[in-house]
N, C-alpha and C positions, 0 to 999 in steps of 0.2 A: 536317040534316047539318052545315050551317055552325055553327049554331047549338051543334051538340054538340061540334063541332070546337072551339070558342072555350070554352066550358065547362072540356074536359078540359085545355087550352092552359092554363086561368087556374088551375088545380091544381097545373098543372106549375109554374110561376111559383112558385105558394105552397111547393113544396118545392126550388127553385133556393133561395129566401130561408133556407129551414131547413138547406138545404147550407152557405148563408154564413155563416150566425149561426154553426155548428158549428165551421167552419172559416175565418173570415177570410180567410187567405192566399189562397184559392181566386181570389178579387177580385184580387189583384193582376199576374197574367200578362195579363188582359184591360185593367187600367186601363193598364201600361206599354204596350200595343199602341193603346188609344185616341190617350192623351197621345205619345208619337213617334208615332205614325202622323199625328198632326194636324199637328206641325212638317213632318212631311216630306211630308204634302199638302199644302203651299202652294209646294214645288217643282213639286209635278202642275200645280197651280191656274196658276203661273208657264206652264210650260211648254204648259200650254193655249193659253193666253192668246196666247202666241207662236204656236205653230203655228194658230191660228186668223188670226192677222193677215199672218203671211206665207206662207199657204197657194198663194198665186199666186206668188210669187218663186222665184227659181234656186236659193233654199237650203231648197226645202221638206223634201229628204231630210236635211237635218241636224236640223230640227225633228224631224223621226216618230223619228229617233234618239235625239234628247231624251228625248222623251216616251215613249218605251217604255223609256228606262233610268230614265226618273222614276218611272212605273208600276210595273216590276221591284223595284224597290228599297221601293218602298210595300207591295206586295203582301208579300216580302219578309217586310219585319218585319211583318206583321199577320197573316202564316202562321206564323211563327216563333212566336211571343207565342201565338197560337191554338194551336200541337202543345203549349207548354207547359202551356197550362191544360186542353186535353182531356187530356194524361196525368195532371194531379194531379187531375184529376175523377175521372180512370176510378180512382188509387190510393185515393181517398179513399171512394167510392161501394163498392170492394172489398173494402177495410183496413180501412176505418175512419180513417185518416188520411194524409197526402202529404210528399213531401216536394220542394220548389219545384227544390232543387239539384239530385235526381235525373231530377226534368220536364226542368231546362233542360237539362242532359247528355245523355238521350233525342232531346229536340226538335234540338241541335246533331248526334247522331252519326246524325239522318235528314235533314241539309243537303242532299243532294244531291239528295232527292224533293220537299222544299221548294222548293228553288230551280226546279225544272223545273217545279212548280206555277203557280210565280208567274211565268214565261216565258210560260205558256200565260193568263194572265190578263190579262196586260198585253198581248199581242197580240189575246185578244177583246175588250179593250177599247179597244185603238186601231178593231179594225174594226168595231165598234159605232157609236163616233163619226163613225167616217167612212160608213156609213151614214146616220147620220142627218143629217153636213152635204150628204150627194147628195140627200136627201128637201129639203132644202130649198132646193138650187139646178134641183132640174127640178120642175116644174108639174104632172107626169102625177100623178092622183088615185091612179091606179093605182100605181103603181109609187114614190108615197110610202107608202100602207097597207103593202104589203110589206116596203120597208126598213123603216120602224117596225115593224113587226112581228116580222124577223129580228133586229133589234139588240136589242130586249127581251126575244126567245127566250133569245138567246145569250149577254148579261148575267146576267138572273136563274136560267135554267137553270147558268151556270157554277157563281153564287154556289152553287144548293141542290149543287151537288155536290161543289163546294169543300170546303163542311160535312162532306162525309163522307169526301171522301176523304183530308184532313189525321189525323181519329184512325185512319183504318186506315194510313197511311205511319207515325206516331207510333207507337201502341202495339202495332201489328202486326209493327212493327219490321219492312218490307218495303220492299222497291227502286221504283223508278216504275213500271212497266209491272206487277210484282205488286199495285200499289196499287188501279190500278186495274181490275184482274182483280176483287181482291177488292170492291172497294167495289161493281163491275156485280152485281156477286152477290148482296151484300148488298141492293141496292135492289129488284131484281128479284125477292125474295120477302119484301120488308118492304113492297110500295109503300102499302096499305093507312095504316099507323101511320104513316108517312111523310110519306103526303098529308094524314092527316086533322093530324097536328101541325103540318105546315109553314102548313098555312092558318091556323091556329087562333092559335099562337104568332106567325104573321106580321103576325096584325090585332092581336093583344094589344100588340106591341112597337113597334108602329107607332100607336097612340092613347096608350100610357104614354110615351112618344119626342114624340110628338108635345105633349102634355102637360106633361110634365118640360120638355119646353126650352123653352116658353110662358112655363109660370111662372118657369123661371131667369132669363130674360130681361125677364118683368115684374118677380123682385124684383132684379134687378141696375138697375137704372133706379129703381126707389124708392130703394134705398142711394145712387146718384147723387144724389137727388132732396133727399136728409134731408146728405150729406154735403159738396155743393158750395156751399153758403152758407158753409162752413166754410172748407174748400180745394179749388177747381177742381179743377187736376191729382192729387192724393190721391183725390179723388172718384172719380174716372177710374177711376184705378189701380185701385180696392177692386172698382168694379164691374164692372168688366172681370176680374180675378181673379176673382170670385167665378161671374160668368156661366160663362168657363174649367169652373171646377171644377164648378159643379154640372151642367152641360152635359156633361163626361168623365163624371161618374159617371153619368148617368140611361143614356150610352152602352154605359159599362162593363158595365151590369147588363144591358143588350139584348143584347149581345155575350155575354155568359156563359151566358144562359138559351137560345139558339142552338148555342154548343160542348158546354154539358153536355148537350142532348139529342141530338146527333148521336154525341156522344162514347158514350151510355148505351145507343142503337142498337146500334150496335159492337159494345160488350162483353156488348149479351145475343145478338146472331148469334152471338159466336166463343163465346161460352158452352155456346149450344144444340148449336152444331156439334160441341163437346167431347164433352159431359156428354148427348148422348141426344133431340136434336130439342126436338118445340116442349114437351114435359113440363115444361121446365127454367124455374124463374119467374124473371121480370123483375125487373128491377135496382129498388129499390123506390123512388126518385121515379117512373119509369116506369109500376110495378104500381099505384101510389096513386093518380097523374094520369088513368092510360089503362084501369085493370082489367083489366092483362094478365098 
């Protein structure tokens, strides 16, 4: 099953890539969300850092303050940048082509579903961590397995839902609490294709991720290697740029092959739901990858 899971995952992959070639621009809602999102996680990374070191001080509630308006703001833009490129997926997968201006217009006039998205992620992931710094200040075996275990629920549970409930707020053009009416809906008679792609997609993106930022990082170190007999600091520079970018991109494309399958769920539920139940065929990355 795993095994067929990662199969039909690496299909899907092959026709995410046949969306980009077609369409270039698709790439760039996710690469803007990498790249800002990465300067403005190192306010998180800051604000960690703090609240872990004066977790015992009189100002510990100004830290969680921090850090939940650091998180907010992260989640934020990487919701934001996410509505737009699941609406120019879903225009182009429909159309036949997108257009980025009328994504971003979309994604800005569902602000307010977005923003209460990322309210609610930032606070699972304050309580996550804080979970996990109680697992590590009490000794009980027991009652570490469990917070470990609820802080991992409630992280990656959030993320898979995350995934779906941003192109149902986007293109469903719906308020928050419709959002997620409809998105329970949706899960709760797709879990099948759901589960089997989340697994499947999930190891694929996490070996090419894991890969891609190996070798960026071995050849960012070679270009040091061939360039610093030349010039030190230029050396630097090149290879450190170059890690950057190729590290965004290998990001970019795990990010995209995530949105456009969540995004392509979506629009064959509201599809079938239109047009006549399960009769109605799948959006054809979906059809190719999964033979649905």
């Amino acid at each position: 099953m795993v095994l067929e899971s990662i199969g039909q995952a690496l299909k899907y992959i092959v026709e995410c890539y046949r969306m980009v070639v077609e369409e270039p621009k698709l790439l760039l809602p996710s690469l803007c969300s990498v790249v800002i999102g990465a300067f403005v996680g190192i306010t998180v990374i800051v604000a960690s850092i703090l609240f872990n070191v004066f977790s015992h001080s009189v100002v510990t509630p100004f830290f969680v303050g921090f850090l939940l308006l650091a998180l907010f703001v992260s989640f934020s833009v990487n919701y934001m940048f996410t509505a737009v490129a699941s609406f120019a997926i879903y225009e182009h997968v429909k159309y036949g082509r997108s257009s980025l201006g009328k994504a971003f217009r979309r994604a800005l006039s569902r602000w307010p579903t977005i923003l209460g998205l990322a309210v609610i992620a930032a606070v699972i992931s304050v309580l996550a961590s804080s979970l996990k710094d109680s697992r590590r200040r009490r000794r009980s075996v027991i009652y570490g397995l469990l917070s470990s275990t609820l802080s991992v629920v409630l992280e990656e549970g959030w993320k898979v839902a995350s995934m779906l409930l941003i192109p149902v707020a986007v293109i469903g053009d719906l308020g928050f609490v419709d959002t997620f009416k409809k998105a329970f809906d949706i899960a709760k008679n797709n879990l099948v294709l759901i589960g089997a792609g989340e697994v499947g997609i999930r190891v694929l993106t996490g070996i090419f991720g894991f890969v891609g930022v190996a070798f960026s990082i071995l050849a960012a170190v070679g270009l040091f290697w061939l360039l610093s007999p030349l010039s030190f600091i230029p050396g630097i520079a090149v290879a450190v740029v170059f890690a950057f970018t190729a590290i965004s991109f290998v990001i970019t494309i795990n990010q995209f092959v995530r949105t456009s399958y969540y995004t392509l769920i979506y629009a064959w539920a509201e599809e079938r739901l239109e047009h006549g139940g399960p009769a109605v065929t799948a959006p054809a990355p979906l059809k190719n990858a999964f033979g649905i």
